[in-house]
N, C-alpha and C positions, 0 to 999 in steps of 0.2 A: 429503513432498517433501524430497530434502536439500538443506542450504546452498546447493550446487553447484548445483543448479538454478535453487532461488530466484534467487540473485544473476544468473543468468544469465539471466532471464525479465525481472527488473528492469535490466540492459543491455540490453535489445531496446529498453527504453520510454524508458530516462534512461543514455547513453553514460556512463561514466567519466569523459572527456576533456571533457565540456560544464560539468566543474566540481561544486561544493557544492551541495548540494539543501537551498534554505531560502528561503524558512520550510517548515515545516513544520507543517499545521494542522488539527485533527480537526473535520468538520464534522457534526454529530448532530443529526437532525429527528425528531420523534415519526410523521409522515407516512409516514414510508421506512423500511424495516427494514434497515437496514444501516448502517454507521458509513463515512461519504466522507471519507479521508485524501489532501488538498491537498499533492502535491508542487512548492514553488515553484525557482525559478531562472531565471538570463538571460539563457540561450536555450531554456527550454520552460516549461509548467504540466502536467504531467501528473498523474495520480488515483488511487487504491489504495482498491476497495470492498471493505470489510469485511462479510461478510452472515451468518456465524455465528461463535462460540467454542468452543471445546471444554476439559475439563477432564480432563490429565493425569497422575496422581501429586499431585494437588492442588495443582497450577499449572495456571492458564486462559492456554489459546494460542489462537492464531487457525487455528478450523477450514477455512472456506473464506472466498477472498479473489478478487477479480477485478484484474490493472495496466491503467491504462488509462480514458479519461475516458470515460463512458457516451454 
């Protein structure tokens, strides 16, 4: 996926204009196999699952990801 996408899949869920996304908070259970990233701000809470990794040229990126609160 490039930038260009990304960022624009991530303005679907959290506009530009609604301001700074914070906090920001990784939430990690041994129960769930995915890593839940906590998008805060003051007018929304939305969510980022992380459910694999991948390892590219011997940098770990994130393989697949889901925007959006379960």
């Amino acid at each position: 996926m490039s930038s260009e996408t990304l960022g624009a899949e991530f303005e679907i869920i959290v506009p530009l204009d609604w301001g700074e996304v914070t906090p920001i908070t990784l939430e990690e259970n041994d129960a769930f196999p995915f890593v839940y990233v906590v998008l805060g701000g003051d007018m929304y809470s939305e969510a980022i699952i992380i459910d694999s990794f991948v390892t590219e040229n011997g940098q770990t990126k994130i393989g697949n990801f889901e925007f959006g609160r379960p």
